[in-house]
PyMOL Python script that loads the backbone (N, CA, C, O; Angstrom):
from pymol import cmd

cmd.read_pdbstr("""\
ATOM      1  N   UNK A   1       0.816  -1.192   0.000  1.00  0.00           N
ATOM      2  CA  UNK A   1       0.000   0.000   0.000  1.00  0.00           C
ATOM      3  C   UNK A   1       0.864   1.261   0.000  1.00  0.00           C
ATOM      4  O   UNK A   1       0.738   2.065  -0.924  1.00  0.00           O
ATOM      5  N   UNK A   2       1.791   1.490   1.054  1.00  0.00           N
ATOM      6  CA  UNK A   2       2.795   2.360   0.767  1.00  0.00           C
ATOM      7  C   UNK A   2       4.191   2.119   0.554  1.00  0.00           C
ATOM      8  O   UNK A   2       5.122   2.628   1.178  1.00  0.00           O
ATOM      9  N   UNK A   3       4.269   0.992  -0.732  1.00  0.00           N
ATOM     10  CA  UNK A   3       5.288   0.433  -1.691  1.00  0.00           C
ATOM     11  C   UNK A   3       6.409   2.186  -1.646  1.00  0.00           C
ATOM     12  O   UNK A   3       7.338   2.569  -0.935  1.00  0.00           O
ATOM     13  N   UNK A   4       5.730   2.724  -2.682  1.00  0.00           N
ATOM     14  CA  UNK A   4       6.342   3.878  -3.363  1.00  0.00           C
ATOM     15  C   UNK A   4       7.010   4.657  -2.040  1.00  0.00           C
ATOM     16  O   UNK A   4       8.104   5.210  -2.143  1.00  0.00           O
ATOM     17  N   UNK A   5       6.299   4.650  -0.867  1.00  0.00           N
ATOM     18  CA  UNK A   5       7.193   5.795  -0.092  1.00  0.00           C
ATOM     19  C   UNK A   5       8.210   4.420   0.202  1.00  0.00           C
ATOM     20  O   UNK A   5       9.221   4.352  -0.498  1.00  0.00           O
ATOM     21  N   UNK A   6       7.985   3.404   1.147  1.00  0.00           N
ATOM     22  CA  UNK A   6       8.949   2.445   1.854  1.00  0.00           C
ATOM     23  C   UNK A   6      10.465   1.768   0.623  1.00  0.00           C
ATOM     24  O   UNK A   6      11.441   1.208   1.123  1.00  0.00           O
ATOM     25  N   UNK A   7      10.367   1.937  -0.595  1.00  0.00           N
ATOM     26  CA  UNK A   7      10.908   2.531  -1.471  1.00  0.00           C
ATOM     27  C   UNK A   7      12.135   3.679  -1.523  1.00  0.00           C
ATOM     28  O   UNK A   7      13.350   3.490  -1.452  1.00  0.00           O
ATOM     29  N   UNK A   8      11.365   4.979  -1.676  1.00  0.00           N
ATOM     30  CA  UNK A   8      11.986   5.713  -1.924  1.00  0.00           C
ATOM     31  C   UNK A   8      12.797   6.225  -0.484  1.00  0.00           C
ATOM     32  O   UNK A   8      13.808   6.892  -0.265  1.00  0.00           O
ATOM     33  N   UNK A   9      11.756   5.517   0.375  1.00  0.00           N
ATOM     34  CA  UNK A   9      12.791   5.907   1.962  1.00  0.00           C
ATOM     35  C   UNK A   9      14.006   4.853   2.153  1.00  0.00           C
ATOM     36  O   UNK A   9      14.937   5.323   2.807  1.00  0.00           O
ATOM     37  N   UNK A  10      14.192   3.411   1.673  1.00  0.00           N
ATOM     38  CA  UNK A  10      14.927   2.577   1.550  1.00  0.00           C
ATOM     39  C   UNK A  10      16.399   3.134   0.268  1.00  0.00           C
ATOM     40  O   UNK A  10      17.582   2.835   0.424  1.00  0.00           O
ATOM     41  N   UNK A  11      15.905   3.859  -0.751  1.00  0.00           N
ATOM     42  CA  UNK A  11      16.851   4.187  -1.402  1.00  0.00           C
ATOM     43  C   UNK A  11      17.354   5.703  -1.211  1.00  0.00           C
ATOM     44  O   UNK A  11      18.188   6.186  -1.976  1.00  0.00           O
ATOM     45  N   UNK A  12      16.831   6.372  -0.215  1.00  0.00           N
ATOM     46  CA  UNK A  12      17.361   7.678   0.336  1.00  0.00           C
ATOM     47  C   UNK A  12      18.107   7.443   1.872  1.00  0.00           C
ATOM     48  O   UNK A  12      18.393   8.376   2.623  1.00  0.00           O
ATOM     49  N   UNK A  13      18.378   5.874   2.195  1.00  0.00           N
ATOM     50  CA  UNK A  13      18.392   6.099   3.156  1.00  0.00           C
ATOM     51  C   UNK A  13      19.522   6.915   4.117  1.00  0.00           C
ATOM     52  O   UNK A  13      19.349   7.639   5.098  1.00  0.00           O
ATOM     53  N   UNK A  14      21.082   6.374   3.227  1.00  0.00           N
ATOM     54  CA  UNK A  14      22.050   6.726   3.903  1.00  0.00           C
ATOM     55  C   UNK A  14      22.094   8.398   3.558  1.00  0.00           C
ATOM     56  O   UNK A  14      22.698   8.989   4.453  1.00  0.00           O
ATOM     57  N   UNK A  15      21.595   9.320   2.460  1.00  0.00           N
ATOM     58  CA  UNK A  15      20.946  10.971   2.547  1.00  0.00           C
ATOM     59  C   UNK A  15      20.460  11.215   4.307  1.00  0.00           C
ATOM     60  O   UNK A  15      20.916  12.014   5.126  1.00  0.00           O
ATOM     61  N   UNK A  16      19.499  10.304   4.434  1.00  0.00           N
ATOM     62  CA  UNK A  16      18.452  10.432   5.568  1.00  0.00           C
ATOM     63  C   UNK A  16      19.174  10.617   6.700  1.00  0.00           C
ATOM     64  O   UNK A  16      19.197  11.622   7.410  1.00  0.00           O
ATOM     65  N   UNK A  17      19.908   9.346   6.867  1.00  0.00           N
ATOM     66  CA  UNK A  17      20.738   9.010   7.906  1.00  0.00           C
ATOM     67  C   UNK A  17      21.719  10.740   8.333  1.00  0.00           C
ATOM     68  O   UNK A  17      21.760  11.463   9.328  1.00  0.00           O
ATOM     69  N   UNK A  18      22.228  10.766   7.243  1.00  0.00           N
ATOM     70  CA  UNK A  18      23.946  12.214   7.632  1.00  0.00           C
ATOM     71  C   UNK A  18      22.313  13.033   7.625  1.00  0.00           C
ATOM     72  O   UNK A  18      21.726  12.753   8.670  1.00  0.00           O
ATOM     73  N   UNK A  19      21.647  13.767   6.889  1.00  0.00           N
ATOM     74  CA  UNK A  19      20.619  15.019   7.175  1.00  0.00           C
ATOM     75  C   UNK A  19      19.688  14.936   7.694  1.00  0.00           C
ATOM     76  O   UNK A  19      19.161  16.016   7.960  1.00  0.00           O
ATOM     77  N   UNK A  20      18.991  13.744   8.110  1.00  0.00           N
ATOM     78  CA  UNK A  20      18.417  14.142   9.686  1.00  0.00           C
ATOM     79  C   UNK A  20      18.671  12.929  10.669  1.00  0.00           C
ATOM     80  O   UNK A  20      17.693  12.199  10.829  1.00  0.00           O
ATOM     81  N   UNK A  21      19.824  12.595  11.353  1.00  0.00           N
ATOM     82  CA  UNK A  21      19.824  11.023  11.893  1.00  0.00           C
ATOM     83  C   UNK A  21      18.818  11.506  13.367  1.00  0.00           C
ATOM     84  O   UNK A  21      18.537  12.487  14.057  1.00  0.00           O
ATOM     85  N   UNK A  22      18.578  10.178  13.243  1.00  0.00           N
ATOM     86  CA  UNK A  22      17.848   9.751  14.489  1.00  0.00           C
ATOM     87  C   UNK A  22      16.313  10.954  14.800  1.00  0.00           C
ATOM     88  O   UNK A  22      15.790  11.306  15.857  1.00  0.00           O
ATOM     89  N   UNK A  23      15.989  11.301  13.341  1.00  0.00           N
ATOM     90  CA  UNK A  23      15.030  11.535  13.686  1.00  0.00           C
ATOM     91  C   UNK A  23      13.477  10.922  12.900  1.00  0.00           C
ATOM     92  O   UNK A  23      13.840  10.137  12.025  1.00  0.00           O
ATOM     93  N   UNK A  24      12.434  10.986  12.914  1.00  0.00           N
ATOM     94  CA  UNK A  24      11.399  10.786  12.542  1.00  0.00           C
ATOM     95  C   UNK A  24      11.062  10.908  10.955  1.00  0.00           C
ATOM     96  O   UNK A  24      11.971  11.695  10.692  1.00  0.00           O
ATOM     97  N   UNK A  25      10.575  10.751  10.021  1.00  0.00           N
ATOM     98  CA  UNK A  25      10.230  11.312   8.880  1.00  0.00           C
ATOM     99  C   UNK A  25       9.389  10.940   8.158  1.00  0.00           C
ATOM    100  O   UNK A  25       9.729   9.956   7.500  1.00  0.00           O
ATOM    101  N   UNK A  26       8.063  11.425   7.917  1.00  0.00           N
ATOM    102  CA  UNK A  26       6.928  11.506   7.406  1.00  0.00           C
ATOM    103  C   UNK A  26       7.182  11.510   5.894  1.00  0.00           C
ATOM    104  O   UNK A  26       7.891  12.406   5.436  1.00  0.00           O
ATOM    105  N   UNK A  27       6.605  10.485   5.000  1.00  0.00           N
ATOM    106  CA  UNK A  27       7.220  10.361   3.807  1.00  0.00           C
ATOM    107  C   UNK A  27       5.834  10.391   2.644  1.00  0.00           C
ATOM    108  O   UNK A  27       4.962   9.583   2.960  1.00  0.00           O
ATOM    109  N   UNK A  28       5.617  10.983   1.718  1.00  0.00           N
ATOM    110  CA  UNK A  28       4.590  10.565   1.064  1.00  0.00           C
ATOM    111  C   UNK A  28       4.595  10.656  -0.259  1.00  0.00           C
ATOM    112  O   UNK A  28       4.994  11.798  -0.486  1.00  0.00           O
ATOM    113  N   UNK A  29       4.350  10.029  -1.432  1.00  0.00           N
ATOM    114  CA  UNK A  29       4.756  10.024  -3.032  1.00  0.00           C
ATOM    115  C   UNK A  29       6.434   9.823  -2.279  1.00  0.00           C
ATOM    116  O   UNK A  29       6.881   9.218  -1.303  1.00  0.00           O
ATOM    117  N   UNK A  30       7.006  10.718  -3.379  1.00  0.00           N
ATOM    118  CA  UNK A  30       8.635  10.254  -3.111  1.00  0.00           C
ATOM    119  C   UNK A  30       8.857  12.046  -2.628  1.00  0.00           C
ATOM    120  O   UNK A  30       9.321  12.988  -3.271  1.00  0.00           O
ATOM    121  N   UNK A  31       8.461  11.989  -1.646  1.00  0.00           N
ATOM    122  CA  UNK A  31       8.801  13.161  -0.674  1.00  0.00           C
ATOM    123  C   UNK A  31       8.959  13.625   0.753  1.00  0.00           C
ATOM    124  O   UNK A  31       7.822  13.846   1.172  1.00  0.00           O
ATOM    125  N   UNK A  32       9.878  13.879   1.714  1.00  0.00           N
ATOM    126  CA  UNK A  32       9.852  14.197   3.106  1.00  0.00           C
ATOM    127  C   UNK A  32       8.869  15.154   3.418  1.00  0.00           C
ATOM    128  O   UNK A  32       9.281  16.219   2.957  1.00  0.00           O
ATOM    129  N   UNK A  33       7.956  15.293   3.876  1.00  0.00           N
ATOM    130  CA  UNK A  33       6.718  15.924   4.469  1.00  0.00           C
ATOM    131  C   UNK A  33       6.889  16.459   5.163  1.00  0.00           C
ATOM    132  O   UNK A  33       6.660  17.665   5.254  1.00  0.00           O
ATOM    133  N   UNK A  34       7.505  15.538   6.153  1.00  0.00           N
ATOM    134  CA  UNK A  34       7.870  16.693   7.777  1.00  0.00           C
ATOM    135  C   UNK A  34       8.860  15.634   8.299  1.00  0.00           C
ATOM    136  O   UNK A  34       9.045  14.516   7.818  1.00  0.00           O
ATOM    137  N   UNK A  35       9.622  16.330   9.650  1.00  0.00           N
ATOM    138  CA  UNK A  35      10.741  15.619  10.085  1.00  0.00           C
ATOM    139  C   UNK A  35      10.343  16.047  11.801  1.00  0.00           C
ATOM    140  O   UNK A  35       9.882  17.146  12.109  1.00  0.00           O
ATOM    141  N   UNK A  36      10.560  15.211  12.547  1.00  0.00           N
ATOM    142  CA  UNK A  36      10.166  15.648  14.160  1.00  0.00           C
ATOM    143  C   UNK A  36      11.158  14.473  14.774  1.00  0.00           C
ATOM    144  O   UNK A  36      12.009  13.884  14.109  1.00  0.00           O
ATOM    145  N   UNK A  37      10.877  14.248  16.187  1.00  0.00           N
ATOM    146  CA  UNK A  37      11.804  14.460  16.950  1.00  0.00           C
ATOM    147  C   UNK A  37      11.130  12.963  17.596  1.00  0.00           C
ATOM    148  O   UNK A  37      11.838  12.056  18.033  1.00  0.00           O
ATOM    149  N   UNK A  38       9.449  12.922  17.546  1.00  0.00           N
ATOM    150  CA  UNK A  38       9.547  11.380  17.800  1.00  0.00           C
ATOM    151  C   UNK A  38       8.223  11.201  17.332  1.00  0.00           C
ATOM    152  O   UNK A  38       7.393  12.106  17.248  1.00  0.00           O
ATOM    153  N   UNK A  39       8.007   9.796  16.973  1.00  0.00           N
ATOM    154  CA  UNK A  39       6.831   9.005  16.718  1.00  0.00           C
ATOM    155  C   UNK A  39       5.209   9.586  16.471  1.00  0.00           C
ATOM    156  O   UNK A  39       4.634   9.731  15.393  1.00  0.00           O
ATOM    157  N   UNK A  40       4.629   9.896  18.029  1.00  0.00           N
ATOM    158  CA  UNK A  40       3.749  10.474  17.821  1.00  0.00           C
ATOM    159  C   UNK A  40       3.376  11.587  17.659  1.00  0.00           C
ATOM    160  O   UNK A  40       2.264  11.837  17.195  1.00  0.00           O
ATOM    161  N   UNK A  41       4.506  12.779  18.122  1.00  0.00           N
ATOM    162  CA  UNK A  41       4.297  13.796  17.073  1.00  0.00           C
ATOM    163  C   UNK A  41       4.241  14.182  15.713  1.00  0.00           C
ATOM    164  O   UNK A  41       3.685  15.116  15.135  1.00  0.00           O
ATOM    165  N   UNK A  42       5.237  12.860  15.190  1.00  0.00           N
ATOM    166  CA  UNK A  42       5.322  12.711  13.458  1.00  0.00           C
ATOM    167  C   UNK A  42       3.945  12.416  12.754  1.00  0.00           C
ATOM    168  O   UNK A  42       3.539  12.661  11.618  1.00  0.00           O
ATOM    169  N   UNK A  43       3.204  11.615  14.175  1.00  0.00           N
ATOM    170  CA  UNK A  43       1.482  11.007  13.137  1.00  0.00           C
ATOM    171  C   UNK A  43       0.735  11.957  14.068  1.00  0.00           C
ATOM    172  O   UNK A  43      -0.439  11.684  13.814  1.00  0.00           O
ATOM    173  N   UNK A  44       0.728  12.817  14.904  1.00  0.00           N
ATOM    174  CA  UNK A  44      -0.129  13.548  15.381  1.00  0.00           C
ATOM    175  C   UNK A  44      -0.031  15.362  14.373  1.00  0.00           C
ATOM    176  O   UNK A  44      -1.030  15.949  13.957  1.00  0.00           O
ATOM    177  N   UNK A  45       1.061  15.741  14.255  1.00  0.00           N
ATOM    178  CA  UNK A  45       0.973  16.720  13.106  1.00  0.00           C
ATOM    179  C   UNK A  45       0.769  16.500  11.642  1.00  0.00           C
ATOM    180  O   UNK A  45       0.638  17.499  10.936  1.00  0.00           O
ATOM    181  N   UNK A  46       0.728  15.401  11.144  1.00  0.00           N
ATOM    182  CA  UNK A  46       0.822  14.917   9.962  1.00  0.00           C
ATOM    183  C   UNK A  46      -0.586  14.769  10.070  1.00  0.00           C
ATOM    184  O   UNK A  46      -1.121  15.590   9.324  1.00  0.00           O
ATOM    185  N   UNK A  47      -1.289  14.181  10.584  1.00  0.00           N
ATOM    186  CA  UNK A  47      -2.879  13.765  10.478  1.00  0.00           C
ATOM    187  C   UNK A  47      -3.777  15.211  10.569  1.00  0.00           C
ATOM    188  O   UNK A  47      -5.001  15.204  10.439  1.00  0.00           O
ATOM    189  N   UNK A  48      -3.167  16.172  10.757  1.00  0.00           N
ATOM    190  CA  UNK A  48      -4.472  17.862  10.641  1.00  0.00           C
ATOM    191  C   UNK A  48      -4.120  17.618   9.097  1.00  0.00           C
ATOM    192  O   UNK A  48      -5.255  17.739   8.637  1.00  0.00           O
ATOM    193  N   UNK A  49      -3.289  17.351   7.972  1.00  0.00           N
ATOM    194  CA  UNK A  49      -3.545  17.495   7.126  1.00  0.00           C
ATOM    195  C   UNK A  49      -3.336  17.084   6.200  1.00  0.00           C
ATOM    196  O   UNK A  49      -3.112  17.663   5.137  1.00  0.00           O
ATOM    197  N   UNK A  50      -3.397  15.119   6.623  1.00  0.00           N
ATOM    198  CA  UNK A  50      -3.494  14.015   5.753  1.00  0.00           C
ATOM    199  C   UNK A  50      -4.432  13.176   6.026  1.00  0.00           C
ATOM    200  O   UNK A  50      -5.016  13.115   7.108  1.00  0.00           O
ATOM    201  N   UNK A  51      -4.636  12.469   5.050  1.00  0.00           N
ATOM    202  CA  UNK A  51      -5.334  11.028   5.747  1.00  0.00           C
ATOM    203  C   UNK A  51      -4.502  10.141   6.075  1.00  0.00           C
ATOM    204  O   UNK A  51      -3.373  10.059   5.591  1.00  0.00           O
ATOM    205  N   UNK A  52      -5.058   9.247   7.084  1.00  0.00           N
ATOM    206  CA  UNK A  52      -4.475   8.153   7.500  1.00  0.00           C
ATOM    207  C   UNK A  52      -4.325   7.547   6.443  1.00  0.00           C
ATOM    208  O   UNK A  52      -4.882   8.074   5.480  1.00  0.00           O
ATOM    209  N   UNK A  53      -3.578   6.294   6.187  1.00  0.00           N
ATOM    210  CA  UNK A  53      -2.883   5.164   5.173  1.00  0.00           C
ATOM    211  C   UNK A  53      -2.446   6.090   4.090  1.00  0.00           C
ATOM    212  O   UNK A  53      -2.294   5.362   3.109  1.00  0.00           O
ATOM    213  N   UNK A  54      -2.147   7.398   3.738  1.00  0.00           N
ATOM    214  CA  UNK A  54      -1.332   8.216   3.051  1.00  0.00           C
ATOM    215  C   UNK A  54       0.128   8.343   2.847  1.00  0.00           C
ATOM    216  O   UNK A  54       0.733   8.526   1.791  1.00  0.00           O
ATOM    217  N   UNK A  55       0.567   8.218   4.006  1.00  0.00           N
ATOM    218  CA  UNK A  55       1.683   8.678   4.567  1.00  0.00           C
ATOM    219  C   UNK A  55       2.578   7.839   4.644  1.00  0.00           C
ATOM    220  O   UNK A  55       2.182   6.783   4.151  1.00  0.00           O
ATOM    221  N   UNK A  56       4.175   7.738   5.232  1.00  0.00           N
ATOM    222  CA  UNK A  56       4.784   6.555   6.093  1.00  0.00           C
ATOM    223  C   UNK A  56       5.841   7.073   6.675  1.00  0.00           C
ATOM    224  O   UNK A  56       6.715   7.611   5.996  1.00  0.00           O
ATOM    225  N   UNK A  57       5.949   6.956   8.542  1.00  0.00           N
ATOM    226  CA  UNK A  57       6.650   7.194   8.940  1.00  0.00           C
ATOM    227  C   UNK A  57       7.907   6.093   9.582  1.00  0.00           C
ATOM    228  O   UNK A  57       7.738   4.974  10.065  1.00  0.00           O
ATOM    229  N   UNK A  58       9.105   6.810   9.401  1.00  0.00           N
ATOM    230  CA  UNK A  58       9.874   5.715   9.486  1.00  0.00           C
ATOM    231  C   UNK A  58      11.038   6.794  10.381  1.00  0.00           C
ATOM    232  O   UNK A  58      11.054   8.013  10.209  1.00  0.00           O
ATOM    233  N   UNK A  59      11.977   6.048  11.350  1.00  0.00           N
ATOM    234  CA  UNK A  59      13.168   6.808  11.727  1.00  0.00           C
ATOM    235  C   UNK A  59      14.031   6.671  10.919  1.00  0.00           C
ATOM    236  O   UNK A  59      14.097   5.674  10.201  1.00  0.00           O
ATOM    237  N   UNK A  60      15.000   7.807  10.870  1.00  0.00           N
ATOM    238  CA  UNK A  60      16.460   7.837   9.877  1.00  0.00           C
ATOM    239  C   UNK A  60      17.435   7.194  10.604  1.00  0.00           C
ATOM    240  O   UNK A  60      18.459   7.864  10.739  1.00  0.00           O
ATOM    241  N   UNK A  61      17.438   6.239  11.051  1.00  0.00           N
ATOM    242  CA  UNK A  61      18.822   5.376  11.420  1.00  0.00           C
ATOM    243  C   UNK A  61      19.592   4.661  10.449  1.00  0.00           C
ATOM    244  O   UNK A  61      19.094   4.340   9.370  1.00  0.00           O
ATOM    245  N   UNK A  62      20.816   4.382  10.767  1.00  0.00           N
ATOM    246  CA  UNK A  62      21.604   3.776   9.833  1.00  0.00           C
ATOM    247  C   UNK A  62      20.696   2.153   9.596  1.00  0.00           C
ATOM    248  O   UNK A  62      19.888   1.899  10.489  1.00  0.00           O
ATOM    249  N   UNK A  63      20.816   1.200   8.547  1.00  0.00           N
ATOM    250  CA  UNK A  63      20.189   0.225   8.089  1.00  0.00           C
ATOM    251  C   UNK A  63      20.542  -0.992   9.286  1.00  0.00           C
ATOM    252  O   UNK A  63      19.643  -1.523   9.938  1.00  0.00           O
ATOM    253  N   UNK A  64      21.886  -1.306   9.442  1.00  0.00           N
ATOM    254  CA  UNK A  64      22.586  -2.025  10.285  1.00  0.00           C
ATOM    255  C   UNK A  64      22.223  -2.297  11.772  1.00  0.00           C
ATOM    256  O   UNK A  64      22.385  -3.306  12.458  1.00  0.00           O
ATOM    257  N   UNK A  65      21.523  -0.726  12.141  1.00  0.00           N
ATOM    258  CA  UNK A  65      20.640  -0.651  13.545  1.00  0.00           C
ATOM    259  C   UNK A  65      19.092  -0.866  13.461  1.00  0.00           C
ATOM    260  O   UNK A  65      18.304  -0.943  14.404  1.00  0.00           O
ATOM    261  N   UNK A  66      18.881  -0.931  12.372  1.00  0.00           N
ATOM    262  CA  UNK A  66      17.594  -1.195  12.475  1.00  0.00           C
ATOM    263  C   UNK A  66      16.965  -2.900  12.316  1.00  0.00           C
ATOM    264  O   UNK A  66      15.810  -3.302  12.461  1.00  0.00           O
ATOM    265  N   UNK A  67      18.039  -3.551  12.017  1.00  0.00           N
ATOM    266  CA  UNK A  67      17.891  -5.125  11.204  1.00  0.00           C
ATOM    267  C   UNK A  67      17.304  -5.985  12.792  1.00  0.00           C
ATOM    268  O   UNK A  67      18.060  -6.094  13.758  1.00  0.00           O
ATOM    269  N   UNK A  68      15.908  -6.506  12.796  1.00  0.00           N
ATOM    270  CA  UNK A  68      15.680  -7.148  13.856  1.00  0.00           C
ATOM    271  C   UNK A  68      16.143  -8.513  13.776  1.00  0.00           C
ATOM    272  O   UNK A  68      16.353  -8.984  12.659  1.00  0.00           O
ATOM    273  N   UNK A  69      16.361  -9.319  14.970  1.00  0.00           N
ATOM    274  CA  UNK A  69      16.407 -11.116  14.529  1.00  0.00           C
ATOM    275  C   UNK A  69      15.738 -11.843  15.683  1.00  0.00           C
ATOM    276  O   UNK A  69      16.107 -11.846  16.858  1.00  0.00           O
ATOM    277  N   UNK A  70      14.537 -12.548  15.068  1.00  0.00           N
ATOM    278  CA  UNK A  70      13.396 -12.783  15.844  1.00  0.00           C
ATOM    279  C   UNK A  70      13.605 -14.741  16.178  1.00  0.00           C
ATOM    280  O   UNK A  70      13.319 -15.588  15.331  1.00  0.00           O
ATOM    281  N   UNK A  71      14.083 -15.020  17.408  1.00  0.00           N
ATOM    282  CA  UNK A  71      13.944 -16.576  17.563  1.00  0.00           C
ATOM    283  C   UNK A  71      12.933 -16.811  18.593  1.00  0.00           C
ATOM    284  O   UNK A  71      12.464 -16.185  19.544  1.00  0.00           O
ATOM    285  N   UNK A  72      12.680 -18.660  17.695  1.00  0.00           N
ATOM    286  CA  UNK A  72      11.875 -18.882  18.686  1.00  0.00           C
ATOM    287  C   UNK A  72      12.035 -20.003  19.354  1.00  0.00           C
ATOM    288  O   UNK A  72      12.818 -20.713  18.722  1.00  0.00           O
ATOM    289  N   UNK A  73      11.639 -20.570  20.433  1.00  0.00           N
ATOM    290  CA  UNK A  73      11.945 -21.435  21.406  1.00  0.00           C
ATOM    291  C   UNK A  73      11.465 -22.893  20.664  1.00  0.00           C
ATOM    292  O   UNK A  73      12.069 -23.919  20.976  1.00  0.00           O
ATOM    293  N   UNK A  74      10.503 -22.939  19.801  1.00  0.00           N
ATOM    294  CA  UNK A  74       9.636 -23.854  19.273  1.00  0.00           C
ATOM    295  C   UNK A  74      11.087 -25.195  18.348  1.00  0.00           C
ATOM    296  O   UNK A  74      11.847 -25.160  17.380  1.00  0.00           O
ATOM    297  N   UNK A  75      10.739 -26.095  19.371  1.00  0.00           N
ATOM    298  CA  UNK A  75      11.359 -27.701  18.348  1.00  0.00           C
ATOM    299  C   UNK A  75      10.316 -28.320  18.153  1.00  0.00           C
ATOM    300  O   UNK A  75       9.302 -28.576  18.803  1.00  0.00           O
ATOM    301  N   UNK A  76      10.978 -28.674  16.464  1.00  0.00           N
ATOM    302  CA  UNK A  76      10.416 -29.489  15.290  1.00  0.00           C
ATOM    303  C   UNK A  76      10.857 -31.328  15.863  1.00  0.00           C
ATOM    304  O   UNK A  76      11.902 -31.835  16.269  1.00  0.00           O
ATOM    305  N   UNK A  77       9.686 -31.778  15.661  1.00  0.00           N
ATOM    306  CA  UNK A  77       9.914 -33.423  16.020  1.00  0.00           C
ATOM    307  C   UNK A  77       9.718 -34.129  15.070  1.00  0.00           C
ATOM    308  O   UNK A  77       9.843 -35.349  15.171  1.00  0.00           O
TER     309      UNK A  77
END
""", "prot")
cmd.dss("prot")
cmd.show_as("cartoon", "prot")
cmd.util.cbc("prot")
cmd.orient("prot")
């Protein structure tokens, strides 16, 4: 659904990272919208003058910090 921004935020990322690290960024078509400081201020100012599922917010961290690794306790018999 928001292919095109998660995209263009994946191939801007290391831009993102050096000009705004560690902060917030509201992304929509292939454009930065707004930039804030955390989470729900990024979807609480963004929503007076978007719709919801429009948008996508993501933090500017380097790629390397963001990579999760999810285990699970579960054995196969």
């Amino acid at each position: 659904m928001l292919d095109k921004e998660y995209h263009f935020f994946q191939n801007n990322l290391k831009k993102f990272v050096k000009e705004f690290p560690n902060k917030f960024l509201v992304i929509k078509g292939e454009k930065v919208i707004g930039v804030y400081e955390n989470e729900v201020t990024a979807y609480e100012e963004t929503l007076k003058n978007n719709d919801i599922g429009t948008f996508l917010i993501q933090k500017s961290i380097p790629e390397e910090e963001s990579v999760q690794t999810f285990q699970s306790r579960v054995i196969f018999r």
